[in-house]
N, C-alpha and C positions, 0 to 999 in steps of 0.2 A: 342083770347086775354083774357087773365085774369085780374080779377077785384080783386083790393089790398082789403083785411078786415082788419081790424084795427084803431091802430090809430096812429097821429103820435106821435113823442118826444115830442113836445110842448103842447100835446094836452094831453100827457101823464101824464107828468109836472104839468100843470095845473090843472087834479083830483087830482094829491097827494098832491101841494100847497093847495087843499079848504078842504083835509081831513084831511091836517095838521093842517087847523084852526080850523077845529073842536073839533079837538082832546085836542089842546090846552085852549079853550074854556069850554071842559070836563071839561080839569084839574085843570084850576084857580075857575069852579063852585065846584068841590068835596073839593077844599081844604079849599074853605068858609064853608064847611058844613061838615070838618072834615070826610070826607069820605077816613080812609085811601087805604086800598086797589083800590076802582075807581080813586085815583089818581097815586098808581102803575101802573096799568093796562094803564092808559092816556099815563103815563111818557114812559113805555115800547113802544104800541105804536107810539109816535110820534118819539123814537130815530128810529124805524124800518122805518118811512117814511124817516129820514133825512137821512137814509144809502141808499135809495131808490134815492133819489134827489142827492145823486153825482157824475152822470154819466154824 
């Protein structure tokens, strides 16, 4: 019998919803501090998670 590795959907789901927070979190900090580039890089980021979440 084989043993599953991984993880599941939900559980999948659920890292990319806290790294979405984070990301966004990034990006409301860089934009108080005028950081433009760190808030490109956020912004890219977090559309790559929300293309990730539509499954």
């Amino acid at each position: 019998m084989q043993e599953e590795v991984g993880m599941t959907n939900e559980q999948y789901k659920g890292m990319l919803l806290d790294d979405l927070e984070h990301w966004q979190n990034i990006k409301e900090l860089s934009e108080k501090e005028h950081a433009t580039e760190a808030v490109q890089y956020a912004e890219k980021q977090i559309k790559k998670i929300n293309e990730k979440l539509k499954f």
